[in-house]
CHARMM-style PDB file with segment names, atoms N, HN, CA, C and O in Angstrom:
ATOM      1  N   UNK     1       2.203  -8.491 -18.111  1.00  0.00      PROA
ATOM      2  CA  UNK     1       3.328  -9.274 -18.557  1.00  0.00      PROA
ATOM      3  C   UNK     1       3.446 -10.500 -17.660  1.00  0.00      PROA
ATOM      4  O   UNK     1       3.532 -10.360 -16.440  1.00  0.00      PROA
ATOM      5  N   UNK     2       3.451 -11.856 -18.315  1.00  0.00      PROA
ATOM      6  HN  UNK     2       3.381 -11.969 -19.306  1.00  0.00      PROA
ATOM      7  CA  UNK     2       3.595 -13.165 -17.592  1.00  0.00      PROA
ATOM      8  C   UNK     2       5.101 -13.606 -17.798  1.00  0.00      PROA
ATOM      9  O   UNK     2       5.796 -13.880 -18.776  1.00  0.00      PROA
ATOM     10  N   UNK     3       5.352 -13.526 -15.918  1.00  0.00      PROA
ATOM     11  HN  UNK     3       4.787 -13.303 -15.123  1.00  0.00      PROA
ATOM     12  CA  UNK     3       6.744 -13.701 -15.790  1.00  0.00      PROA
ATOM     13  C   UNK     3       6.400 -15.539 -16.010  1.00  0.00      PROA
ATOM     14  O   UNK     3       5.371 -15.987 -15.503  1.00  0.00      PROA
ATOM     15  N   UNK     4       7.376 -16.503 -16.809  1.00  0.00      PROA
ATOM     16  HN  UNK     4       8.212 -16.140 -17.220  1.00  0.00      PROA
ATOM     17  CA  UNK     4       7.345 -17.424 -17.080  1.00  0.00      PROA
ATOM     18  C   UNK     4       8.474 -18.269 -16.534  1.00  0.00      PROA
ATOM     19  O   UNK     4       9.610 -17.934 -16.870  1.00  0.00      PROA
ATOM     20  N   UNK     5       8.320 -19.387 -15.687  1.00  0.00      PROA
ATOM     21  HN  UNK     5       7.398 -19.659 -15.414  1.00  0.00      PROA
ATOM     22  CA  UNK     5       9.849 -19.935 -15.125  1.00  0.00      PROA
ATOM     23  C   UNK     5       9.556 -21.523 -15.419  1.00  0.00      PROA
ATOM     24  O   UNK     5       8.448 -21.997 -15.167  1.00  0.00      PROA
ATOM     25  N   UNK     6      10.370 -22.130 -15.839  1.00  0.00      PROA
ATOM     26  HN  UNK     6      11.270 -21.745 -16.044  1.00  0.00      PROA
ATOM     27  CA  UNK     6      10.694 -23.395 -16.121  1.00  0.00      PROA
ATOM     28  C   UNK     6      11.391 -24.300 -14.954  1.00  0.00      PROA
ATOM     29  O   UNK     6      12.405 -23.859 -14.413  1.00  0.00      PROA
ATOM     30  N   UNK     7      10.886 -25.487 -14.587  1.00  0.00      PROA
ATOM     31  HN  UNK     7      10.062 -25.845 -15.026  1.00  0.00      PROA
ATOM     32  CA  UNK     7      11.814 -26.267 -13.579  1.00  0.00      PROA
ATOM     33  C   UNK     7      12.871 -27.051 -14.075  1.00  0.00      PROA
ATOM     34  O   UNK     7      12.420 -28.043 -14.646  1.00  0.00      PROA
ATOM     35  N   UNK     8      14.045 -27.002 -14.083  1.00  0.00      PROA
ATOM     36  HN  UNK     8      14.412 -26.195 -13.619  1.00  0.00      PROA
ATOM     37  CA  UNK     8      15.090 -27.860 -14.835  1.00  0.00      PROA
ATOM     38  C   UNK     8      14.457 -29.190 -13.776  1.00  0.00      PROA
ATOM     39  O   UNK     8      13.451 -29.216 -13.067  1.00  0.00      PROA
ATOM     40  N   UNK     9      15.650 -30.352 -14.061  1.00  0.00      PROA
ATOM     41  HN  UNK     9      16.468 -30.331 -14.637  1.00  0.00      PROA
ATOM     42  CA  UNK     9      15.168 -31.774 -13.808  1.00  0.00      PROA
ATOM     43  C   UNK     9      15.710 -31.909 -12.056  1.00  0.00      PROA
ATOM     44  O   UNK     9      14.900 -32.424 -11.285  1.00  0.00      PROA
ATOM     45  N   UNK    10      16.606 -31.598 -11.686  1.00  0.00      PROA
ATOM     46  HN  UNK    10      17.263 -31.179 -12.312  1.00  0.00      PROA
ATOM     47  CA  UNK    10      17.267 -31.727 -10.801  1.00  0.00      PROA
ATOM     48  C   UNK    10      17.150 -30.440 -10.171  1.00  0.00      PROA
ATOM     49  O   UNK    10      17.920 -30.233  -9.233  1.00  0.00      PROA
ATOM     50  N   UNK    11      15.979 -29.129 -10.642  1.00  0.00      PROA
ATOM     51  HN  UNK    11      15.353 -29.297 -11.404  1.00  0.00      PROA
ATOM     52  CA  UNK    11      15.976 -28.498  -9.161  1.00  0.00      PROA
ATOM     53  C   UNK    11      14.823 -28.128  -8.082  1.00  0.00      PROA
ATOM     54  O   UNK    11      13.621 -28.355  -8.220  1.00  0.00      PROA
ATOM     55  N   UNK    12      15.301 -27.661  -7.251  1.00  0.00      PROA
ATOM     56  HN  UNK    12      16.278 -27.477  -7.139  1.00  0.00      PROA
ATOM     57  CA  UNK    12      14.283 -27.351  -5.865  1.00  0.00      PROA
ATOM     58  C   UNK    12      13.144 -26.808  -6.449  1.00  0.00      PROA
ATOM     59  O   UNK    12      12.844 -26.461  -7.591  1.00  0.00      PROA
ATOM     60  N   UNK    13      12.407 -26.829  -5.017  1.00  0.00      PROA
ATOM     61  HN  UNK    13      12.651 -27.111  -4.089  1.00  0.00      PROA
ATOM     62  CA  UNK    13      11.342 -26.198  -5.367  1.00  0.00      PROA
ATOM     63  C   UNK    13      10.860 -25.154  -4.899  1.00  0.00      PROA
ATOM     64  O   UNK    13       9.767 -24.678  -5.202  1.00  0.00      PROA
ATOM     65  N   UNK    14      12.076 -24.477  -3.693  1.00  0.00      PROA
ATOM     66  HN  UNK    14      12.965 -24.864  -3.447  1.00  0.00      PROA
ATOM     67  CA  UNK    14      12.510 -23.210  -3.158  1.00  0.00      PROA
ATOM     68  C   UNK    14      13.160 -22.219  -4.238  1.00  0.00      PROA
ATOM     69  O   UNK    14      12.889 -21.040  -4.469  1.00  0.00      PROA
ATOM     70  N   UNK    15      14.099 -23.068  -4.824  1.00  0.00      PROA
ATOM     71  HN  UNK    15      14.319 -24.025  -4.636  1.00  0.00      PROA
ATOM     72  CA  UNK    15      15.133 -22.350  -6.199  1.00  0.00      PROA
ATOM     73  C   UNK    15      14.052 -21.746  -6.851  1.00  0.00      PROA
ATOM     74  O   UNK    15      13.887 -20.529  -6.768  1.00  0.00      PROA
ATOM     75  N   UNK    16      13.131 -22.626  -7.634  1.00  0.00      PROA
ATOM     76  HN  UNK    16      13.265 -23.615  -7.702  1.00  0.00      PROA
ATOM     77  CA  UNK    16      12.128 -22.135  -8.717  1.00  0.00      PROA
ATOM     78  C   UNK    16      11.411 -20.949  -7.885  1.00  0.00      PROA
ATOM     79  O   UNK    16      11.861 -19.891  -8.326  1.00  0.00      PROA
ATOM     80  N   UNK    17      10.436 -20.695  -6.815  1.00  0.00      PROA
ATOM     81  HN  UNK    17      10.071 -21.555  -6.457  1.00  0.00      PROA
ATOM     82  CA  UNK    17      10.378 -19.713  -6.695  1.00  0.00      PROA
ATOM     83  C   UNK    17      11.081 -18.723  -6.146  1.00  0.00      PROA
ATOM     84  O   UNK    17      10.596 -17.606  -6.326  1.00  0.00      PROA
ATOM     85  N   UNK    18      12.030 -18.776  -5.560  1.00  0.00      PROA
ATOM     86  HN  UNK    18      12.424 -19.683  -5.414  1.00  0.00      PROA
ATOM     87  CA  UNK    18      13.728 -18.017  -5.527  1.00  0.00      PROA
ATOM     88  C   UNK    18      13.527 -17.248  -7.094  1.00  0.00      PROA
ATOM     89  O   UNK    18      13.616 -16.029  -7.238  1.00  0.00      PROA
ATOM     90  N   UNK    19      13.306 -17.999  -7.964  1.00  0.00      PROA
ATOM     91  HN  UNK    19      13.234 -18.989  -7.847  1.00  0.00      PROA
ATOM     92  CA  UNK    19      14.158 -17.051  -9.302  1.00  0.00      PROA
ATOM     93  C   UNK    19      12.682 -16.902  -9.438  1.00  0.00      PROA
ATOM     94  O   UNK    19      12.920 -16.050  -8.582  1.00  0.00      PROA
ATOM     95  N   UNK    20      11.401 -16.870  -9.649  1.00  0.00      PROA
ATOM     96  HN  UNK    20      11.207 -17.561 -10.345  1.00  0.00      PROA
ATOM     97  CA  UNK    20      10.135 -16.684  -9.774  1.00  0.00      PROA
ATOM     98  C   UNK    20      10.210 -14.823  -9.196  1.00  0.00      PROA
ATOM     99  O   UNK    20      10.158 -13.726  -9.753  1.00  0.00      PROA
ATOM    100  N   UNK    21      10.322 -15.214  -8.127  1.00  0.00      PROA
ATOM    101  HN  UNK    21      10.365 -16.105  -7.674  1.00  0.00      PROA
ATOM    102  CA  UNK    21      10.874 -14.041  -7.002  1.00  0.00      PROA
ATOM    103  C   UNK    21      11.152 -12.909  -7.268  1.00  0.00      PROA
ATOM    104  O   UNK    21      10.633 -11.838  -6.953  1.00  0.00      PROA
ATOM    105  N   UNK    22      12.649 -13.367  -8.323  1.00  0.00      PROA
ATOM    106  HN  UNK    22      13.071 -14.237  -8.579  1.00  0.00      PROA
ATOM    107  CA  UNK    22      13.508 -12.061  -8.368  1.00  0.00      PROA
ATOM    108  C   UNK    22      13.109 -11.795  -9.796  1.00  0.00      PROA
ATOM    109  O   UNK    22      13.533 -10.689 -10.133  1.00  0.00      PROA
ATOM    110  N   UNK    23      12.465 -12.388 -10.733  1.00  0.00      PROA
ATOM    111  HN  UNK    23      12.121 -13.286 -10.460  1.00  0.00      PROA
ATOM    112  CA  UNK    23      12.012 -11.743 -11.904  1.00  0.00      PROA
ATOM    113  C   UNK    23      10.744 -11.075 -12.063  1.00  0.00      PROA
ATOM    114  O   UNK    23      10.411 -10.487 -13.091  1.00  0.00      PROA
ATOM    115  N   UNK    24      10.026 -11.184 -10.989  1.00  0.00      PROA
ATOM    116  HN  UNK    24      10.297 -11.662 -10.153  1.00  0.00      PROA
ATOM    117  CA  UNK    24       9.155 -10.472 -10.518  1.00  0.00      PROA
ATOM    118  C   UNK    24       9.072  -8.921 -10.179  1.00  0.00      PROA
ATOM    119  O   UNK    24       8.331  -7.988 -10.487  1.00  0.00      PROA
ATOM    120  N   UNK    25      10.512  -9.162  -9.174  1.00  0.00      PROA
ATOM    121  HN  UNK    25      11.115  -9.920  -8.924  1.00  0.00      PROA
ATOM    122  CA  UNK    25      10.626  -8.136  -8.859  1.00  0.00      PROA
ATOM    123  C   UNK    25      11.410  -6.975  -9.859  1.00  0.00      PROA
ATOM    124  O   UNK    25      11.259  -5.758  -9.751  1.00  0.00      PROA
ATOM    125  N   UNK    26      12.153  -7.565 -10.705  1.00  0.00      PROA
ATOM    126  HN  UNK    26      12.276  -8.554 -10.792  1.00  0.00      PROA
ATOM    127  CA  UNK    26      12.818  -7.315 -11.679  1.00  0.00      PROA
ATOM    128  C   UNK    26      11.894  -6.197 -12.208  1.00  0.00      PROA
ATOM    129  O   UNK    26      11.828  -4.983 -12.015  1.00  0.00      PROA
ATOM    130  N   UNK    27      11.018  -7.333 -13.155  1.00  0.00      PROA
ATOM    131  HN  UNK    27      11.071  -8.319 -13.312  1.00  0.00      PROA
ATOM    132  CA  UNK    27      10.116  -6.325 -14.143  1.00  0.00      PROA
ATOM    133  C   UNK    27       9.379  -5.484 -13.529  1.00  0.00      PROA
ATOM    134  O   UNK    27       8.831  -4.756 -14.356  1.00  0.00      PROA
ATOM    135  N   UNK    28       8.967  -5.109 -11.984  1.00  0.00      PROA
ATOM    136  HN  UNK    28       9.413  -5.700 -11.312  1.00  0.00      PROA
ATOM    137  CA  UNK    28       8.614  -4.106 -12.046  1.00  0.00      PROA
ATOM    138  C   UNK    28       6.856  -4.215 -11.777  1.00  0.00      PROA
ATOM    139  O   UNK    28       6.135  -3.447 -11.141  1.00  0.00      PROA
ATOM    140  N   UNK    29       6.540  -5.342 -12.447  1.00  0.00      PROA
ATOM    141  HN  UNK    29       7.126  -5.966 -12.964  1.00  0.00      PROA
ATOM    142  CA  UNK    29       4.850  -5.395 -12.115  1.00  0.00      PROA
ATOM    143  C   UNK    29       4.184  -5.454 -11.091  1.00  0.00      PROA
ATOM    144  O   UNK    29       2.970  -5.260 -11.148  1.00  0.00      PROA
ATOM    145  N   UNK    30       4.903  -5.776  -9.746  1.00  0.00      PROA
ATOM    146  HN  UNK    30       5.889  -5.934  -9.700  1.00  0.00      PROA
ATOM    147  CA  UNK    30       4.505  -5.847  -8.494  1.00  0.00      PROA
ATOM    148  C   UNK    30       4.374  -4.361  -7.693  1.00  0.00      PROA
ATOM    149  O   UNK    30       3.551  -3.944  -6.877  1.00  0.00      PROA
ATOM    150  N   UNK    31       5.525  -3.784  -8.286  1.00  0.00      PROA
ATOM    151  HN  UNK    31       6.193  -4.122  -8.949  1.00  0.00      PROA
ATOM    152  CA  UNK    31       5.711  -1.900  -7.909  1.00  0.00      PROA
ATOM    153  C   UNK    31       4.512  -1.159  -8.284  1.00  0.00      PROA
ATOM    154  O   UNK    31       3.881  -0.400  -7.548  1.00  0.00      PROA
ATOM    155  N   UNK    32       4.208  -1.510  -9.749  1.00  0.00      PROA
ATOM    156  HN  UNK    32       4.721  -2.126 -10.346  1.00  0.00      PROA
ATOM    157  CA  UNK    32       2.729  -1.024 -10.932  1.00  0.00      PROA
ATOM    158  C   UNK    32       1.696  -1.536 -10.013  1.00  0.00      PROA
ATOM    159  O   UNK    32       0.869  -0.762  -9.531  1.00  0.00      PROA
ATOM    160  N   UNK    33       1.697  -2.727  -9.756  1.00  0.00      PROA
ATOM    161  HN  UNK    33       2.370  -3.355 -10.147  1.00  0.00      PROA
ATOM    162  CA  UNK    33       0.475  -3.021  -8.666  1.00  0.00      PROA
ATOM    163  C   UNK    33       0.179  -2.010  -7.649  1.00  0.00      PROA
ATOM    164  O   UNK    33      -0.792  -1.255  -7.687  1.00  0.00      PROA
ATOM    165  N   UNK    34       0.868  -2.037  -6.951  1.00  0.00      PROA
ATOM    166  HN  UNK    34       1.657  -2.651  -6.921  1.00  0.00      PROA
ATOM    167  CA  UNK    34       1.389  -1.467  -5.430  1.00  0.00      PROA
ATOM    168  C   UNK    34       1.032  -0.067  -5.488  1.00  0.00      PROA
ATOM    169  O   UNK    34       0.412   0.603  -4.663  1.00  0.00      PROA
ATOM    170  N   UNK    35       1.620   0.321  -6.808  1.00  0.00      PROA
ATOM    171  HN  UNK    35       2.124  -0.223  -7.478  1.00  0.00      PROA
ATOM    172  CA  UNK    35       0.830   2.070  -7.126  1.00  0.00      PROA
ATOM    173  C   UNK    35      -0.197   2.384  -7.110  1.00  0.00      PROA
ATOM    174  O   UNK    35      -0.727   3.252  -6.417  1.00  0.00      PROA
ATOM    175  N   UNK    36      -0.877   1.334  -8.319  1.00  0.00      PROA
ATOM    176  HN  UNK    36      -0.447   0.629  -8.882  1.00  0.00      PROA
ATOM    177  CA  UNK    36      -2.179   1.737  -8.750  1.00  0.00      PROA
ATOM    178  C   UNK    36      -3.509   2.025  -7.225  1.00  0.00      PROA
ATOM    179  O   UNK    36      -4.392   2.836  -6.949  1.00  0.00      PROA
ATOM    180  N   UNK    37      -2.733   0.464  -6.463  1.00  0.00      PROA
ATOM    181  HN  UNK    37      -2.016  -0.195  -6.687  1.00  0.00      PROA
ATOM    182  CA  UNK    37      -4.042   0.552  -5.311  1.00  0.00      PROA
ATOM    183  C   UNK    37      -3.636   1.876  -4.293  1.00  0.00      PROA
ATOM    184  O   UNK    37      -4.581   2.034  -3.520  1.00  0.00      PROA
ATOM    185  N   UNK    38      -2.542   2.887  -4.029  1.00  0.00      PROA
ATOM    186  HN  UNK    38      -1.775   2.759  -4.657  1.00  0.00      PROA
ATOM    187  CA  UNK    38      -2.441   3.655  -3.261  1.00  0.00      PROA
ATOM    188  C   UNK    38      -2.535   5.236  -4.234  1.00  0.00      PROA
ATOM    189  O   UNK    38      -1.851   6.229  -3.988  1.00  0.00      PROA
ATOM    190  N   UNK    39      -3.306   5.148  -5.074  1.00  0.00      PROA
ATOM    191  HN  UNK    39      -3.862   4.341  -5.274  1.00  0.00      PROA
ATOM    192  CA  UNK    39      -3.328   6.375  -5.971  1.00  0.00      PROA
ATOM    193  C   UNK    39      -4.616   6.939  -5.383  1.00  0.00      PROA
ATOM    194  O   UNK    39      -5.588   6.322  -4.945  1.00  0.00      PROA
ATOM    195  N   UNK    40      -4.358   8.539  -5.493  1.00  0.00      PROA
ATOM    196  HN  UNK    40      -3.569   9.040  -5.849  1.00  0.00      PROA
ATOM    197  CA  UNK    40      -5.324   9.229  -4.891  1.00  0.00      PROA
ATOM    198  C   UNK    40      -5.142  10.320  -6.271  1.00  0.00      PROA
ATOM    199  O   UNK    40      -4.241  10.574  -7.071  1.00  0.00      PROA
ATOM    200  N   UNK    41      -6.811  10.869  -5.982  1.00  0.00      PROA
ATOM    201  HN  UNK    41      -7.542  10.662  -5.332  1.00  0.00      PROA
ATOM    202  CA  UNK    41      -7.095  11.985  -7.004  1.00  0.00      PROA
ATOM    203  C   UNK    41      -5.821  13.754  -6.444  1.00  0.00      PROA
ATOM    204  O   UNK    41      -5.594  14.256  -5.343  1.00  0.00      PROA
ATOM    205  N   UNK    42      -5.494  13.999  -7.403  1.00  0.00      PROA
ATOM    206  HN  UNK    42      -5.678  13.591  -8.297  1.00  0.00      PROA
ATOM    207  CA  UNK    42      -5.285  15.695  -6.889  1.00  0.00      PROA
ATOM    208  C   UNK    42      -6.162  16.150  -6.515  1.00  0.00      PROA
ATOM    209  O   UNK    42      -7.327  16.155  -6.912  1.00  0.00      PROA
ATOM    210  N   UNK    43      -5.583  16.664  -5.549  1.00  0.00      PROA
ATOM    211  HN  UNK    43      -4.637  16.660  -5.226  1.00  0.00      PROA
ATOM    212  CA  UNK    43      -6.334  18.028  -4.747  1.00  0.00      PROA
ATOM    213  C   UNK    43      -5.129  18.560  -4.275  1.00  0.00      PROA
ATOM    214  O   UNK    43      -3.959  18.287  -4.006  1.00  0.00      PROA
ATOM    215  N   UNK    44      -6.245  19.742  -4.313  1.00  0.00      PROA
ATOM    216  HN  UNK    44      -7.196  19.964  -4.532  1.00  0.00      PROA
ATOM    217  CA  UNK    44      -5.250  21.116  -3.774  1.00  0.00      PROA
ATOM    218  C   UNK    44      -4.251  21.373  -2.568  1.00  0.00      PROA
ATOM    219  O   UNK    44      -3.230  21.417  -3.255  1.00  0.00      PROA
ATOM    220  N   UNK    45      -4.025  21.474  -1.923  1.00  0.00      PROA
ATOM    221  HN  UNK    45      -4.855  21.438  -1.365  1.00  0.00      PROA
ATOM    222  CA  UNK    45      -2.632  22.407  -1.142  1.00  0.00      PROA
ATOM    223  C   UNK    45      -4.007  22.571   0.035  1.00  0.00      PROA
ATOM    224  O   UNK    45      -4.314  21.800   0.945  1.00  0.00      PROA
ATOM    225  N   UNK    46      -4.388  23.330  -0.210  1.00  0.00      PROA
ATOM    226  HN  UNK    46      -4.139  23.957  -0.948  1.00  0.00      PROA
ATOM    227  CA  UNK    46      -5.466  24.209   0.513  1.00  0.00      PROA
ATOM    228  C   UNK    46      -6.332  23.251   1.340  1.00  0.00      PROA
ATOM    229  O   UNK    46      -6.520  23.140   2.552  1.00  0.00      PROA
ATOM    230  N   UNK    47      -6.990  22.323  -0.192  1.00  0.00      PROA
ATOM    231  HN  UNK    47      -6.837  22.414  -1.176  1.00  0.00      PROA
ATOM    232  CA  UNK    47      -8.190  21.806   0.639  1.00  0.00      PROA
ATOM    233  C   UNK    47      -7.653  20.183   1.376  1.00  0.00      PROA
ATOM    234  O   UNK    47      -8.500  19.499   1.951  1.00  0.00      PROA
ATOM    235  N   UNK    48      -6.013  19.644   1.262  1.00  0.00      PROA
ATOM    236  HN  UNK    48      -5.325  20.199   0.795  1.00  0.00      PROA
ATOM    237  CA  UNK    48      -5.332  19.056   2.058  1.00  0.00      PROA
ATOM    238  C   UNK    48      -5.367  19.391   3.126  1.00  0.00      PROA
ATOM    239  O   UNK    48      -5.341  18.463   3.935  1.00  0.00      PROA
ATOM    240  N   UNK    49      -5.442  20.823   3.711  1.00  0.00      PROA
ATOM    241  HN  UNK    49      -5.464  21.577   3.054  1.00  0.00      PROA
ATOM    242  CA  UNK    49      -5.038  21.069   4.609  1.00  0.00      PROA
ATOM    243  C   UNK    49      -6.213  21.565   5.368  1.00  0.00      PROA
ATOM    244  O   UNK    49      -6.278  21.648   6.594  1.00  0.00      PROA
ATOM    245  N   UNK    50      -7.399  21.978   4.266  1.00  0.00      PROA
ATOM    246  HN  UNK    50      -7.345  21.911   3.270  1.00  0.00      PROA
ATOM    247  CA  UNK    50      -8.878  22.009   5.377  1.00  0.00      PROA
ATOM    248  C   UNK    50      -9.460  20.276   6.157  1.00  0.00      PROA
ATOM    249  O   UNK    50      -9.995  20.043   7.241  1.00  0.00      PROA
ATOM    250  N   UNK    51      -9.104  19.485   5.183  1.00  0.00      PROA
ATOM    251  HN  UNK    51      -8.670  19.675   4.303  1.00  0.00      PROA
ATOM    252  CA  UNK    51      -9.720  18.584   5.526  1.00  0.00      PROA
ATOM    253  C   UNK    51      -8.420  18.076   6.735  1.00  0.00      PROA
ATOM    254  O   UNK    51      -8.690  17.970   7.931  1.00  0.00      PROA
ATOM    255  N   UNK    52      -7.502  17.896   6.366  1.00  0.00      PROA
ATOM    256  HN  UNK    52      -7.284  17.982   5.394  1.00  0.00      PROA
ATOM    257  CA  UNK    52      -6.445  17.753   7.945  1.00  0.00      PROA
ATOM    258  C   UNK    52      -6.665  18.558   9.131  1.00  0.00      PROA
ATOM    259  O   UNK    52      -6.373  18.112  10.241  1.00  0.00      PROA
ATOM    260  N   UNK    53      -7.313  20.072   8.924  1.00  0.00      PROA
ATOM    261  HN  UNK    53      -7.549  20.435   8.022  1.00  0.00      PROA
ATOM    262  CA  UNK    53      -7.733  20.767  10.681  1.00  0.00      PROA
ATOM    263  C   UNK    53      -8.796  20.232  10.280  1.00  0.00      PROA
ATOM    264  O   UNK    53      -9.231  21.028  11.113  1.00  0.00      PROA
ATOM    265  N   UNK    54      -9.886  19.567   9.755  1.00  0.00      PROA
ATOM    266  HN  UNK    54      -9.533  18.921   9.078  1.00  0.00      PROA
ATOM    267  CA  UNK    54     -10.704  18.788  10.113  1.00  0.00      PROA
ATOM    268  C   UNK    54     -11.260  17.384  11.209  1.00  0.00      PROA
ATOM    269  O   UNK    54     -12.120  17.072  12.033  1.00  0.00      PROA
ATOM    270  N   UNK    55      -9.936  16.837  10.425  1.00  0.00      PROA
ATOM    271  HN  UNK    55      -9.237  17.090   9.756  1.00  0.00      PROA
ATOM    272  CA  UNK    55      -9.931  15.262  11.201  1.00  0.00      PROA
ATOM    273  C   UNK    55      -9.076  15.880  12.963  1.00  0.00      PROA
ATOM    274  O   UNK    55      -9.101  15.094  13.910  1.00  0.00      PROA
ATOM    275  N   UNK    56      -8.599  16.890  13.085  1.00  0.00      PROA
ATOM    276  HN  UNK    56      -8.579  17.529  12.315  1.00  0.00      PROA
ATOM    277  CA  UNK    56      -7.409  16.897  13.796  1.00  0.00      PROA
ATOM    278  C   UNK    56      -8.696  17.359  14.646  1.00  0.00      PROA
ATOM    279  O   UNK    56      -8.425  16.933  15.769  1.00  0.00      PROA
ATOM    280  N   UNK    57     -10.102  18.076  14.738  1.00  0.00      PROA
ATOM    281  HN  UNK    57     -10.323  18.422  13.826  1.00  0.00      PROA
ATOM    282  CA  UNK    57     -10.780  19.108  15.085  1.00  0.00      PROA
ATOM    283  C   UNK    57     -11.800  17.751  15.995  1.00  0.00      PROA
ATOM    284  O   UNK    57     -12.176  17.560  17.152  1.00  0.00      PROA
ATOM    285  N   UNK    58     -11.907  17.140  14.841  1.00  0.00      PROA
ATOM    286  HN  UNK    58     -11.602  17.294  13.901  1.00  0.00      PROA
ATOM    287  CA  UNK    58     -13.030  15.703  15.162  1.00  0.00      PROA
ATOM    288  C   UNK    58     -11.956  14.549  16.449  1.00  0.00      PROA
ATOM    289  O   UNK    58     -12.317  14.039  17.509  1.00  0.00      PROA
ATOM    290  N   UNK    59     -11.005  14.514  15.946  1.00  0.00      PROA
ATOM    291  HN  UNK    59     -10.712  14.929  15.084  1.00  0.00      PROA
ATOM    292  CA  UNK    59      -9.944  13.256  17.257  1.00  0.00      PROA
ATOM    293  C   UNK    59      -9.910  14.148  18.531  1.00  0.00      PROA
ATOM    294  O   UNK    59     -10.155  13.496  19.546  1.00  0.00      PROA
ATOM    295  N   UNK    60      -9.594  15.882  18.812  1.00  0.00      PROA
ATOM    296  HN  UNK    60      -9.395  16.412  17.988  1.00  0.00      PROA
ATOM    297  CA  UNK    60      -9.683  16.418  19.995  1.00  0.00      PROA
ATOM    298  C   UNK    60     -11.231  16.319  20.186  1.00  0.00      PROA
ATOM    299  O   UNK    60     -11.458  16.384  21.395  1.00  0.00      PROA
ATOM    300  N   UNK    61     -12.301  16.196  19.519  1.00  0.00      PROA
ATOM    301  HN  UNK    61     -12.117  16.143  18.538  1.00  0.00      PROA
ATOM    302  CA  UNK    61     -13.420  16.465  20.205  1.00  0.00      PROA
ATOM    303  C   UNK    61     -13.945  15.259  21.062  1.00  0.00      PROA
ATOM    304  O   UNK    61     -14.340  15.186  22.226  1.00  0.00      PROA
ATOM    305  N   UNK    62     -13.764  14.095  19.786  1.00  0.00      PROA
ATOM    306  HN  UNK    62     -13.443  14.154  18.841  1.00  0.00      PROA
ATOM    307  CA  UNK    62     -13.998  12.561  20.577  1.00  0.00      PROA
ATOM    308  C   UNK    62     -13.117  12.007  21.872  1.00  0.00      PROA
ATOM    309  O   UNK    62     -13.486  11.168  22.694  1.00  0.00      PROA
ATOM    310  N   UNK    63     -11.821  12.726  21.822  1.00  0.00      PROA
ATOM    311  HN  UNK    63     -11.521  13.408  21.155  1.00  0.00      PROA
ATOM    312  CA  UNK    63     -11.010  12.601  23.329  1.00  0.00      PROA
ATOM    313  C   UNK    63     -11.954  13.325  24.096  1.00  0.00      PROA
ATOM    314  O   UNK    63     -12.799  12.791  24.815  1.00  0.00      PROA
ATOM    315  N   UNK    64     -11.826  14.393  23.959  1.00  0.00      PROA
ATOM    316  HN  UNK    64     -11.139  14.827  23.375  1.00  0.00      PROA
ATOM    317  CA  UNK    64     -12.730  14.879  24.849  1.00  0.00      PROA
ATOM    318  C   UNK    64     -13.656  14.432  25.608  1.00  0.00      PROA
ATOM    319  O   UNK    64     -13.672  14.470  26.838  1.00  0.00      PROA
ATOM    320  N   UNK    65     -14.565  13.933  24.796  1.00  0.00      PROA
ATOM    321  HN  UNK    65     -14.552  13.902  23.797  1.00  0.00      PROA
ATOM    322  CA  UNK    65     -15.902  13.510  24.873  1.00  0.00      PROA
ATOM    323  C   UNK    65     -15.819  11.992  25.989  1.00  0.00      PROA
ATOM    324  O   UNK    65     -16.556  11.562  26.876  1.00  0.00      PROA
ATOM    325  N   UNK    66     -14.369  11.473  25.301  1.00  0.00      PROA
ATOM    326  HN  UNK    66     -13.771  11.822  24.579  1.00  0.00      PROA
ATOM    327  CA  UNK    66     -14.081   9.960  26.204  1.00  0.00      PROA
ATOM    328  C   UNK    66     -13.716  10.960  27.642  1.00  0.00      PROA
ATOM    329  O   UNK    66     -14.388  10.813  28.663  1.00  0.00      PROA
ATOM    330  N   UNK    67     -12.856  11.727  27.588  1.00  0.00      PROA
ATOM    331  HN  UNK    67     -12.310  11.846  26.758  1.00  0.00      PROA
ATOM    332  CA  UNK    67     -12.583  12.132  28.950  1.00  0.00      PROA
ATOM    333  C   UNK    67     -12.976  12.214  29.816  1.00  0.00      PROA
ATOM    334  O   UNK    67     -12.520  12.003  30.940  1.00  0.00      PROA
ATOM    335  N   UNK    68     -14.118  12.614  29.396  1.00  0.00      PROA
ATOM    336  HN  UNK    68     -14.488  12.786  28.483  1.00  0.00      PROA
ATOM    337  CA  UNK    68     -15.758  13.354  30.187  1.00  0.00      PROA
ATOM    338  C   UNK    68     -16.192  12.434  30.856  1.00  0.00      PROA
ATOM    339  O   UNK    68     -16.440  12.485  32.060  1.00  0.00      PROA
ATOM    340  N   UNK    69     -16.388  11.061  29.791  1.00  0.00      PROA
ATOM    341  HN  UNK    69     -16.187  11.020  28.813  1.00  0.00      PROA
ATOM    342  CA  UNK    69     -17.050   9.844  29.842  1.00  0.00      PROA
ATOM    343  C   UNK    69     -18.505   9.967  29.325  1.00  0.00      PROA
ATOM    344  O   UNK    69     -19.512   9.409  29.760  1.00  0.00      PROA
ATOM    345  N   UNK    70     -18.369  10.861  28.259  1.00  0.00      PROA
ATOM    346  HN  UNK    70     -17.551  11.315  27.906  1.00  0.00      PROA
ATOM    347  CA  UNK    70     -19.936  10.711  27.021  1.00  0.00      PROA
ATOM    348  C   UNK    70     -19.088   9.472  26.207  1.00  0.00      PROA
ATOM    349  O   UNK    70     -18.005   8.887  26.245  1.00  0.00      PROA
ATOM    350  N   UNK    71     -20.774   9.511  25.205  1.00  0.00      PROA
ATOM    351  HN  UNK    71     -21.654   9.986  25.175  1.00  0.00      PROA
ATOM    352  CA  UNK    71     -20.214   9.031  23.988  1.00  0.00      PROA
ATOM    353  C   UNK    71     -19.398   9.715  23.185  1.00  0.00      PROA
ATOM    354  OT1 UNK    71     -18.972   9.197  22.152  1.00  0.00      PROA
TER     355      UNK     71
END
């Protein structure tokens, strides 16, 4: 949907996108944007939570490893 704004004769050019702005935000298409790029597939309960003691398993090992002073 093309939000469409007109400049009357006598106004700014802050105003115009001022109301550009809020009809934007209005309809909603910027939110639809904003979704689409942070959408993730379902998955399970379960395998959320294998792959989280995963990463959690891999960040204590690489501290570690800095601690030591390995790679």
């Amino acid at each position: 949907m093309v939000q469409v704004t007109r400049k009357d004769e006598r106004e700014a050019n802050e105003n115009i996108i001022r109301r550009f702005n809020r009809k934007v935000l209005q309809s909603g298409v910027l939110a639809e944007a904003k979704a689409s790029l942070r959408f993730e597939k379902p998955i399970s309960k379960t395998e959320r939570r294998v792959k989280a003691i995963i990463r959690k398993e891999r960040k204590a090992d690489k501290l570690q490893k800095a601690r030591l002073g390995l790679r």
